[in-house]
PDB file with one MODEL, atoms N, CA, C and O in Angstrom:
MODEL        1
ATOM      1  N   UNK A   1     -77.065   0.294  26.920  1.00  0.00           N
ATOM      2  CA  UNK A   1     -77.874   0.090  25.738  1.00  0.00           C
ATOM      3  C   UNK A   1     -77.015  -0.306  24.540  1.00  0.00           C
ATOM      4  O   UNK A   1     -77.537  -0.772  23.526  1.00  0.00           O
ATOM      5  N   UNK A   2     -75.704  -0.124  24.653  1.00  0.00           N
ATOM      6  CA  UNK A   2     -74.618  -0.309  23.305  1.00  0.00           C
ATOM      7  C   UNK A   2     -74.583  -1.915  23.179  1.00  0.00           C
ATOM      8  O   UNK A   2     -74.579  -2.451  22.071  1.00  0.00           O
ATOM      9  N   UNK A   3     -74.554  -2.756  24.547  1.00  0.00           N
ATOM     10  CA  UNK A   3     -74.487  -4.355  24.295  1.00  0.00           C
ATOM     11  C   UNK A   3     -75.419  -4.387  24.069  1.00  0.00           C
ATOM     12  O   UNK A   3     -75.234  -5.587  23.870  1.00  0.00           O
ATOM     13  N   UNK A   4     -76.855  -4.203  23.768  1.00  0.00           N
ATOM     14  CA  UNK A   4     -78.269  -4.849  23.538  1.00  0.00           C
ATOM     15  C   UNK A   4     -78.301  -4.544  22.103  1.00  0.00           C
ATOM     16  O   UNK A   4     -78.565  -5.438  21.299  1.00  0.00           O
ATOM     17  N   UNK A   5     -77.955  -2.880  21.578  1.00  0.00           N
ATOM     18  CA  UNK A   5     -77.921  -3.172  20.056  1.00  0.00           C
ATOM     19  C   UNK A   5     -76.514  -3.858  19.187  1.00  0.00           C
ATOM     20  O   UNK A   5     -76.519  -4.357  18.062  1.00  0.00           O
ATOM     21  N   UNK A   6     -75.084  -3.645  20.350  1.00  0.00           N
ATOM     22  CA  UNK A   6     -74.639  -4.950  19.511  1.00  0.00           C
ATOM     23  C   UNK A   6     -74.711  -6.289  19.789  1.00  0.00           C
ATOM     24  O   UNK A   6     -73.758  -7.049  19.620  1.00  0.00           O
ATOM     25  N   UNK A   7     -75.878  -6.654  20.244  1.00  0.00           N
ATOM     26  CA  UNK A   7     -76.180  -8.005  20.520  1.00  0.00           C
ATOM     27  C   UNK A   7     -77.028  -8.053  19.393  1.00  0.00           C
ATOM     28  O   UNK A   7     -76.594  -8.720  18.454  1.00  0.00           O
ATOM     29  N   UNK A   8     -78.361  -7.401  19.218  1.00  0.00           N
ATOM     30  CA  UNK A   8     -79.407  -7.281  17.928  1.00  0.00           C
ATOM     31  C   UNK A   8     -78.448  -7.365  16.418  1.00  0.00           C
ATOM     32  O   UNK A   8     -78.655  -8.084  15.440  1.00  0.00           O
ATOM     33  N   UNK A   9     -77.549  -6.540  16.603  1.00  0.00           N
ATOM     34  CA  UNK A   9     -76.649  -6.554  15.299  1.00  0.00           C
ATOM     35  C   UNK A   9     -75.976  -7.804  14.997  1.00  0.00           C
ATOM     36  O   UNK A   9     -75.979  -8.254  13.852  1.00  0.00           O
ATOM     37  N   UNK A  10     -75.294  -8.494  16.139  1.00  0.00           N
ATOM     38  CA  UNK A  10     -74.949  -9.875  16.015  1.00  0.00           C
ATOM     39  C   UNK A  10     -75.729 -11.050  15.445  1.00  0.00           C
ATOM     40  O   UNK A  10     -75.481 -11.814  14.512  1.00  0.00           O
ATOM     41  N   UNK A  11     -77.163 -10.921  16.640  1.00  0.00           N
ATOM     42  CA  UNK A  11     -77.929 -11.394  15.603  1.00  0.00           C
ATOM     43  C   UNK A  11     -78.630 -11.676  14.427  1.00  0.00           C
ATOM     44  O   UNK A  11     -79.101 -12.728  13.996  1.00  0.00           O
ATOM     45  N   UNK A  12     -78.608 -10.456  13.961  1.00  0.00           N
ATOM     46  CA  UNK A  12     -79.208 -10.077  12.585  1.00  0.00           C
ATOM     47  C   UNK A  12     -78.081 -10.355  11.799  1.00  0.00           C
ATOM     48  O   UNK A  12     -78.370 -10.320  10.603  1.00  0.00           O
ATOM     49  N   UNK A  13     -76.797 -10.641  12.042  1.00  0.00           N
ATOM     50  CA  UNK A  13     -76.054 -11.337  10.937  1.00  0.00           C
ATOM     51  C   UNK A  13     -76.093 -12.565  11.007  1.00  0.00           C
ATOM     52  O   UNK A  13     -76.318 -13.162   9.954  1.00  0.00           O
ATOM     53  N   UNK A  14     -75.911 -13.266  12.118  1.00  0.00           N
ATOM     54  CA  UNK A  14     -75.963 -14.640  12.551  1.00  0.00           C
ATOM     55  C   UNK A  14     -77.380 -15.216  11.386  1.00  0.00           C
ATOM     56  O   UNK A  14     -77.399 -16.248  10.715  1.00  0.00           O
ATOM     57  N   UNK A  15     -78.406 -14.173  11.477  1.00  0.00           N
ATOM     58  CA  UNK A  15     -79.818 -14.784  10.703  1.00  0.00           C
ATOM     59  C   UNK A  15     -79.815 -14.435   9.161  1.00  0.00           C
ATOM     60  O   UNK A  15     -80.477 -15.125   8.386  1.00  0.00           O
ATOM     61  N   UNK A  16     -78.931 -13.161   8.641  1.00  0.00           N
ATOM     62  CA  UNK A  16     -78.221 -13.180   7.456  1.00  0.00           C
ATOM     63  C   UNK A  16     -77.335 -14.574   6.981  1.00  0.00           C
ATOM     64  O   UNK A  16     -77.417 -15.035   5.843  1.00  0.00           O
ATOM     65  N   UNK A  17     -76.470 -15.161   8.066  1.00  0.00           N
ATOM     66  CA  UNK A  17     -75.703 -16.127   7.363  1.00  0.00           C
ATOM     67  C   UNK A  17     -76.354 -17.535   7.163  1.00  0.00           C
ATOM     68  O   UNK A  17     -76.300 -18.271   6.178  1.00  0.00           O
ATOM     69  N   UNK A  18     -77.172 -17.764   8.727  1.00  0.00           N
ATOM     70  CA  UNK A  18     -77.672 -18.442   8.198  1.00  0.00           C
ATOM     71  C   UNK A  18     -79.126 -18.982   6.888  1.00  0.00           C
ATOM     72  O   UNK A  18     -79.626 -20.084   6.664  1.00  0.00           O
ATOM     73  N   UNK A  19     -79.309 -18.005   6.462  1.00  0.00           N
ATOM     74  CA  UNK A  19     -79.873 -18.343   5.215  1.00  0.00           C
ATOM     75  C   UNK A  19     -79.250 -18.178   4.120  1.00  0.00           C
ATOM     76  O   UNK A  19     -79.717 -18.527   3.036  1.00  0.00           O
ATOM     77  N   UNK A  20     -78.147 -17.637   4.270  1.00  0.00           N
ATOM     78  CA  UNK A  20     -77.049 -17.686   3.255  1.00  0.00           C
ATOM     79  C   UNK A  20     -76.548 -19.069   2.923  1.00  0.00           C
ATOM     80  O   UNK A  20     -76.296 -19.479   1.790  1.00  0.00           O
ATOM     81  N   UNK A  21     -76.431 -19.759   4.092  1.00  0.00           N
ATOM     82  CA  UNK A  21     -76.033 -21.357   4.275  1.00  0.00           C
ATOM     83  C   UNK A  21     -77.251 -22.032   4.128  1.00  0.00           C
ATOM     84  O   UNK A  21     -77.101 -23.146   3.625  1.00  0.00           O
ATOM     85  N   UNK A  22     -78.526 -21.703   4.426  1.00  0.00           N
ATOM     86  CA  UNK A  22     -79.457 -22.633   3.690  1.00  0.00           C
ATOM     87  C   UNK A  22     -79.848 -22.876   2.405  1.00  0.00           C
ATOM     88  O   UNK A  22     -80.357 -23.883   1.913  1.00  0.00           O
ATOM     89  N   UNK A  23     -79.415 -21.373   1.715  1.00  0.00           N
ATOM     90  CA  UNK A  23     -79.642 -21.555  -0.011  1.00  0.00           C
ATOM     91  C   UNK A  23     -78.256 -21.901  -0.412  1.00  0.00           C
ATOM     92  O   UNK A  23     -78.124 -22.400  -1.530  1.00  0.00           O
ATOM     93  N   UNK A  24     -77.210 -21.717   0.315  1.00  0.00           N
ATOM     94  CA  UNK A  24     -76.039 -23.228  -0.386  1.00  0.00           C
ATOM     95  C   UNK A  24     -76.332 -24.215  -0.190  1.00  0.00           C
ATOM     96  O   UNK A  24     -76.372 -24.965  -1.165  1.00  0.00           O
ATOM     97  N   UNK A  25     -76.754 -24.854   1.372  1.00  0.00           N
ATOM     98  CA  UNK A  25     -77.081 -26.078   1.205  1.00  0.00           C
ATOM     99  C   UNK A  25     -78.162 -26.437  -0.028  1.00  0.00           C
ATOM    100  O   UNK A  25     -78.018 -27.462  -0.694  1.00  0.00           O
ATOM    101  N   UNK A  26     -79.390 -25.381  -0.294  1.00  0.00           N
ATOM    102  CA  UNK A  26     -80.400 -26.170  -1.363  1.00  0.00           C
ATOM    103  C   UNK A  26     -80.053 -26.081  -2.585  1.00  0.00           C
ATOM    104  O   UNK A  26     -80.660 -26.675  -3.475  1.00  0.00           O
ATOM    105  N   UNK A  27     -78.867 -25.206  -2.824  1.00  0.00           N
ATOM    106  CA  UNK A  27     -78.333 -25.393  -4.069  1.00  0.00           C
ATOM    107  C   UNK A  27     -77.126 -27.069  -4.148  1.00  0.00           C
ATOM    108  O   UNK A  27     -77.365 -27.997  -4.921  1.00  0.00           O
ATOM    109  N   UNK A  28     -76.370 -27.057  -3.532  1.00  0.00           N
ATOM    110  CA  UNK A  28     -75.073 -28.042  -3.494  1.00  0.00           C
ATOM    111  C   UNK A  28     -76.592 -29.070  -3.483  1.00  0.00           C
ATOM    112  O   UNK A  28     -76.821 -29.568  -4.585  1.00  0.00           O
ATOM    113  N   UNK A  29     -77.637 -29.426  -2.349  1.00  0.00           N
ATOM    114  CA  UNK A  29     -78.563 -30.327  -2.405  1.00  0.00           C
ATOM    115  C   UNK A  29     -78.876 -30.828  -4.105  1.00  0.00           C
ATOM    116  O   UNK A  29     -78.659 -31.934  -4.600  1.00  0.00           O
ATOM    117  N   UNK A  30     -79.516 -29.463  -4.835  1.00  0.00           N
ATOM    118  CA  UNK A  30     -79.826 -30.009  -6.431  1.00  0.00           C
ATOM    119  C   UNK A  30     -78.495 -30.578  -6.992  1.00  0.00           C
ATOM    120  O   UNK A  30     -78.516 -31.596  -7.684  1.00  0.00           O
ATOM    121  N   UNK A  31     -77.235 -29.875  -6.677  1.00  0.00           N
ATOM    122  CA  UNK A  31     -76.500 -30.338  -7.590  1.00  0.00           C
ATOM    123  C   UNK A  31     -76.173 -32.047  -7.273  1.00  0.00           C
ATOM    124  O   UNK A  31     -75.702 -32.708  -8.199  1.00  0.00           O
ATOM    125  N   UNK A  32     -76.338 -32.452  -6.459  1.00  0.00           N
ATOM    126  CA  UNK A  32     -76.209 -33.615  -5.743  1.00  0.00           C
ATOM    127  C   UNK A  32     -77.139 -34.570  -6.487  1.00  0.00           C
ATOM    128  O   UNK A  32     -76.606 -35.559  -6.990  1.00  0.00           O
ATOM    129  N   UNK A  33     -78.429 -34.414  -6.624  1.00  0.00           N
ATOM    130  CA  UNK A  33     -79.359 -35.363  -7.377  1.00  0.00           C
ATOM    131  C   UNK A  33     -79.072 -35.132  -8.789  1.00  0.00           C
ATOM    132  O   UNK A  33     -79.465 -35.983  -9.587  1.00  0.00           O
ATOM    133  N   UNK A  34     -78.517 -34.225  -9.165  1.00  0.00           N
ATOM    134  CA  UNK A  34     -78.128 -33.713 -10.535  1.00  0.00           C
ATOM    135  C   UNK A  34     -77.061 -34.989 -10.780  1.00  0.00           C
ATOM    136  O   UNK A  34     -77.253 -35.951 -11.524  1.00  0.00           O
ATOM    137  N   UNK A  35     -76.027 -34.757 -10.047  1.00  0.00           N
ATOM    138  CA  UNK A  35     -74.833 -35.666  -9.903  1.00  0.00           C
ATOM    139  C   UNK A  35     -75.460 -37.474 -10.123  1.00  0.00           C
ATOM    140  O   UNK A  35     -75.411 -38.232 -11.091  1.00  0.00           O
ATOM    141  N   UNK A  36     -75.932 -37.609  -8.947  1.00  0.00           N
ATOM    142  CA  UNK A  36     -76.319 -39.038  -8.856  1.00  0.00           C
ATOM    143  C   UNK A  36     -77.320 -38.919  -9.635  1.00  0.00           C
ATOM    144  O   UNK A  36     -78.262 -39.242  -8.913  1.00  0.00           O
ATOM    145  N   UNK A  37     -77.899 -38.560 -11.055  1.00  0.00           N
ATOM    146  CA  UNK A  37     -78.804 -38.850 -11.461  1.00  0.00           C
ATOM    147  C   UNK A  37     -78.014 -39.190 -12.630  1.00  0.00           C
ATOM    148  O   UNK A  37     -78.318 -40.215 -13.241  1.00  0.00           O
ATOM    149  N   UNK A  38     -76.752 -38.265 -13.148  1.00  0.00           N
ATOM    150  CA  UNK A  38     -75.764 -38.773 -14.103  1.00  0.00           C
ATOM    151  C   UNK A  38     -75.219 -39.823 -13.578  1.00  0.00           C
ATOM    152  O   UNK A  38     -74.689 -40.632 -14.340  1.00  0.00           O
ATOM    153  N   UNK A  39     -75.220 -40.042 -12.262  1.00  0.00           N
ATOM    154  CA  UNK A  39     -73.861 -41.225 -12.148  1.00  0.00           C
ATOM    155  C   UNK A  39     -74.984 -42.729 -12.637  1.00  0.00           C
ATOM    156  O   UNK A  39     -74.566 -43.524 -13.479  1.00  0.00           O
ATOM    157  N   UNK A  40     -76.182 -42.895 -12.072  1.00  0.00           N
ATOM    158  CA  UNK A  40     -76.751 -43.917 -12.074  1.00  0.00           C
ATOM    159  C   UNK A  40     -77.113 -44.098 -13.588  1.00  0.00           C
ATOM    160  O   UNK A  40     -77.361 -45.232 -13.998  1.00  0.00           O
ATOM    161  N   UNK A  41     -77.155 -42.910 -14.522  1.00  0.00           N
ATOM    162  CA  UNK A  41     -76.952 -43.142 -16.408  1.00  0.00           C
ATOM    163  C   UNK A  41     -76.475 -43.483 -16.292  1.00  0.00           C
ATOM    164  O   UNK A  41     -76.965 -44.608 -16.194  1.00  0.00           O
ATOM    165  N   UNK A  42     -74.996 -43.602 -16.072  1.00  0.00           N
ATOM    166  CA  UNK A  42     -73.610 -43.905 -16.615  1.00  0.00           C
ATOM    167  C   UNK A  42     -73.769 -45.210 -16.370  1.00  0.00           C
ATOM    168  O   UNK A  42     -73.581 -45.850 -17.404  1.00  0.00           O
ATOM    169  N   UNK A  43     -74.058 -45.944 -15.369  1.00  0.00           N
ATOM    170  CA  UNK A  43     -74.179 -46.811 -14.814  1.00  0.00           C
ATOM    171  C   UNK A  43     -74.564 -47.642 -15.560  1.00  0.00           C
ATOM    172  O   UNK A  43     -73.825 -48.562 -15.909  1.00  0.00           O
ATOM    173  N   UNK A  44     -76.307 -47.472 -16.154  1.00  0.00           N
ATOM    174  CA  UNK A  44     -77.125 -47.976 -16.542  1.00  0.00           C
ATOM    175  C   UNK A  44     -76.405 -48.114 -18.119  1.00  0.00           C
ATOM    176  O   UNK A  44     -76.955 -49.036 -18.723  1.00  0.00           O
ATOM    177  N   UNK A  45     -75.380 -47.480 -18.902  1.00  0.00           N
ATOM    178  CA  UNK A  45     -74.948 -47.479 -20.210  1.00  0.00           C
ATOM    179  C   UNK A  45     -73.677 -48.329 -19.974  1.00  0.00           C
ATOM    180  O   UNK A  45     -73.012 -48.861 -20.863  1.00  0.00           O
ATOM    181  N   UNK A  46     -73.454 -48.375 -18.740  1.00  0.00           N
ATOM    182  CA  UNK A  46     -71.643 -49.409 -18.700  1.00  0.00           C
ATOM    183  C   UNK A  46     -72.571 -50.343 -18.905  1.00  0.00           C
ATOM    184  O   UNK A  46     -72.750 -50.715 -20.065  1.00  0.00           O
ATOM    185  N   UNK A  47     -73.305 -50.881 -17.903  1.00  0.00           N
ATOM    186  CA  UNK A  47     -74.043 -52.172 -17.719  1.00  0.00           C
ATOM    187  C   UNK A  47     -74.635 -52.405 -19.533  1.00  0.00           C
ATOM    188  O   UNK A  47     -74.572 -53.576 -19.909  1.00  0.00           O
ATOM    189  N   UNK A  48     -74.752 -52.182 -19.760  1.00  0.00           N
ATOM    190  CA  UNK A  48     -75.500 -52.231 -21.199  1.00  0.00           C
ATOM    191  C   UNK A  48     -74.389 -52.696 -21.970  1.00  0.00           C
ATOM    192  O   UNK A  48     -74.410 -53.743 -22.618  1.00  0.00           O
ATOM    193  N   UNK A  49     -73.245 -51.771 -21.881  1.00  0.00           N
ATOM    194  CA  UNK A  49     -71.977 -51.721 -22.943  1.00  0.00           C
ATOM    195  C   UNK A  49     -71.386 -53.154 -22.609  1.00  0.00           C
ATOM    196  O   UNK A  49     -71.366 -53.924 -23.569  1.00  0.00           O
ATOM    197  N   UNK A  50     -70.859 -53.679 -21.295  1.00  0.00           N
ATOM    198  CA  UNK A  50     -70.449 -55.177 -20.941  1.00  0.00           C
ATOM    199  C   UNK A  50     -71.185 -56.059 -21.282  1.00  0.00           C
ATOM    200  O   UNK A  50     -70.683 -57.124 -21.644  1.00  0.00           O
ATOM    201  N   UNK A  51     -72.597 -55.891 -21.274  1.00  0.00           N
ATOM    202  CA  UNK A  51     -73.251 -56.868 -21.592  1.00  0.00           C
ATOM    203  C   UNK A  51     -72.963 -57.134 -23.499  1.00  0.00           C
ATOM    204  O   UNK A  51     -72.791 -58.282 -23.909  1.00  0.00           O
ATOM    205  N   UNK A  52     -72.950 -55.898 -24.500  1.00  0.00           N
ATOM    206  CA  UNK A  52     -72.177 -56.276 -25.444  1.00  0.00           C
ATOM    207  C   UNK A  52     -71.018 -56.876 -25.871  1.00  0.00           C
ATOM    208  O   UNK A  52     -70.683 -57.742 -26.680  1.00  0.00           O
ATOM    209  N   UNK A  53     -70.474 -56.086 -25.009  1.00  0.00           N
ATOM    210  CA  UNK A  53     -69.006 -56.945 -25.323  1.00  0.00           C
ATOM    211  C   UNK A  53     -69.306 -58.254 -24.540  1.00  0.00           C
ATOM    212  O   UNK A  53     -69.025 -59.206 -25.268  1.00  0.00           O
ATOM    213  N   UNK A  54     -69.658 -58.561 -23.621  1.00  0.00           N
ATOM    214  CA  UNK A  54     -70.058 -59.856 -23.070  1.00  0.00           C
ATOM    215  C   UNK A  54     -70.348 -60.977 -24.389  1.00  0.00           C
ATOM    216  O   UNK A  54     -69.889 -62.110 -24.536  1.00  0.00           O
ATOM    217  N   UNK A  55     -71.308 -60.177 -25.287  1.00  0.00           N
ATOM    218  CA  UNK A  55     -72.037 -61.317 -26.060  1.00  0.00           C
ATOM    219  C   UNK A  55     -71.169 -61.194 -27.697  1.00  0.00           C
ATOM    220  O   UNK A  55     -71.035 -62.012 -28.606  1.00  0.00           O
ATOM    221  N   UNK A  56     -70.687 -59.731 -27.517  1.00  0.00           N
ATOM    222  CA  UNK A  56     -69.026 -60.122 -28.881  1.00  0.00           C
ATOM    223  C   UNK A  56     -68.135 -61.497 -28.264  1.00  0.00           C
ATOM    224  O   UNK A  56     -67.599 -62.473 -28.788  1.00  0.00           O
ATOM    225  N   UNK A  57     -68.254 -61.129 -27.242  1.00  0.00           N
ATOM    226  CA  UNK A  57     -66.671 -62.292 -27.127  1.00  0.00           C
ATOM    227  C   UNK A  57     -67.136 -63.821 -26.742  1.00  0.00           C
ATOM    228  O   UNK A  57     -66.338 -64.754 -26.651  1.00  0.00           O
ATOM    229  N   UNK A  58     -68.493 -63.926 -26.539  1.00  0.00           N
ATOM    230  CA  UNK A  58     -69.184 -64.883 -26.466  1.00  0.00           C
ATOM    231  C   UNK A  58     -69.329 -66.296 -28.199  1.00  0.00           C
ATOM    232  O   UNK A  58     -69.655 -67.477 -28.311  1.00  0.00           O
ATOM    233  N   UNK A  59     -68.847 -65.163 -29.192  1.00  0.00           N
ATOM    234  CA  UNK A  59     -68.940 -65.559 -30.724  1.00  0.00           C
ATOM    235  C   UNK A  59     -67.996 -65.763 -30.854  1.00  0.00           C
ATOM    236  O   UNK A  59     -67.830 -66.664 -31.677  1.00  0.00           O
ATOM    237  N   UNK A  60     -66.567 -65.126 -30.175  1.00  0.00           N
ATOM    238  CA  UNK A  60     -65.398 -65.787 -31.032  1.00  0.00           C
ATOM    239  C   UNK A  60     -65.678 -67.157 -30.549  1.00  0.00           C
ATOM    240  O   UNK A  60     -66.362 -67.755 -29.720  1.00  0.00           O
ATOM    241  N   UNK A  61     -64.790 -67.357 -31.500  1.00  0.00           N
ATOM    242  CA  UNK A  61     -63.842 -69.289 -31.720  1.00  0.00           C
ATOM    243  C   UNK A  61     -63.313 -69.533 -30.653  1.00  0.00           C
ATOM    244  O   UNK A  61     -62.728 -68.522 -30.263  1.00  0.00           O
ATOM    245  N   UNK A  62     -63.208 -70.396 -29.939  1.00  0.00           N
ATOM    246  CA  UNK A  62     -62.838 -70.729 -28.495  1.00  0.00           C
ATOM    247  C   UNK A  62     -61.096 -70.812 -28.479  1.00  0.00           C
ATOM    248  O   UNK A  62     -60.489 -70.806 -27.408  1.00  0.00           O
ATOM    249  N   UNK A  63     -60.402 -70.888 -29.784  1.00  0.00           N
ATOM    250  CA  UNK A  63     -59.208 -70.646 -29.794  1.00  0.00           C
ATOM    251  C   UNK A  63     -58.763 -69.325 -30.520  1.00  0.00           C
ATOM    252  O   UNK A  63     -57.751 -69.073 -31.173  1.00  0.00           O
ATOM    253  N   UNK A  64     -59.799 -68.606 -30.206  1.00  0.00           N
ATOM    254  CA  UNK A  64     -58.892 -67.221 -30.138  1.00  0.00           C
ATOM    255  C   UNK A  64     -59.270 -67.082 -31.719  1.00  0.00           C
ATOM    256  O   UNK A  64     -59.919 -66.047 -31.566  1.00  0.00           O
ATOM    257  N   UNK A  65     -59.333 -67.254 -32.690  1.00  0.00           N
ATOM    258  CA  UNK A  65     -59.221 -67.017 -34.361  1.00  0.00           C
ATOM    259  C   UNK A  65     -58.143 -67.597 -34.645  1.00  0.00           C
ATOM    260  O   UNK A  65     -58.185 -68.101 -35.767  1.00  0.00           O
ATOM    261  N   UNK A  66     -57.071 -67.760 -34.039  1.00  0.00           N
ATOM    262  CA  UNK A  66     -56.003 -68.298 -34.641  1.00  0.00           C
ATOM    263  C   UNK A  66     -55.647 -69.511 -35.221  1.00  0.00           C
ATOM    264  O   UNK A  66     -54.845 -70.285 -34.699  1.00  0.00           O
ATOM    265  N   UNK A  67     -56.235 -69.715 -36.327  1.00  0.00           N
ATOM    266  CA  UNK A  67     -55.796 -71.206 -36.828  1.00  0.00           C
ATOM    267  C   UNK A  67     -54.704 -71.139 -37.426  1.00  0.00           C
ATOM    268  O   UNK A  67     -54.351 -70.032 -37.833  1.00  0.00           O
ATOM    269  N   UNK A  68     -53.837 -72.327 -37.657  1.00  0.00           N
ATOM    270  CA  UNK A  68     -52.407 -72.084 -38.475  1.00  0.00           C
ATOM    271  C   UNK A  68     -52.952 -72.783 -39.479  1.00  0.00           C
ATOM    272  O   UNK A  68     -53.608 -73.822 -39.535  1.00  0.00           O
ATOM    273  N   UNK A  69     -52.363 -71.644 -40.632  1.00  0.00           N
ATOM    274  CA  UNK A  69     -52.720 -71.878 -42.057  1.00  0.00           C
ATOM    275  C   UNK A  69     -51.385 -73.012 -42.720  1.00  0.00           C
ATOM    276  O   UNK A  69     -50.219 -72.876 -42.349  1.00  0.00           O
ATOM    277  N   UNK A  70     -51.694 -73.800 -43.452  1.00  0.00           N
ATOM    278  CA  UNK A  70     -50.674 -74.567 -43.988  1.00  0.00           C
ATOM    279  C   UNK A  70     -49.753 -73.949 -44.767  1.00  0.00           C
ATOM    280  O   UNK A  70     -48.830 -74.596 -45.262  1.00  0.00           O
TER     281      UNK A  70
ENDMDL
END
């Protein structure tokens, strides 16, 4: 009877851990869309920011500003 209740005991941790490992996985899961939800901002504000500087450097003078003054 000692292997059947340490078999029950085995199991009952085995079913302890694993829900221990399912609420990490659903936690690390949120932090994950958390993550890629900042990364695809960031994204969306580079893309924005190049497109400024895109259209600053679009105005300079095609030689740079540099004219030589007499």
């Amino acid at each position: 009877m000692t292997k059947l209740h340490d078999l029950a005991e085995r199991v009952d941790r085995l079913v302890l851990r694993h829900e221990e490992l399912k609420r990490t996985h659903q936690l690390i899961a949120q932090q994950l869309q958390a993550v890629t939800a900042e990364r695809d901002s960031l994204k969306s504000r580079l893309a924005a920011a190049r497109a400024r500087v895109d259209a600053l450097l679009a105005r300079l003078p095609p030689d740079g500003g540099t004219e030589a003054k007499p």
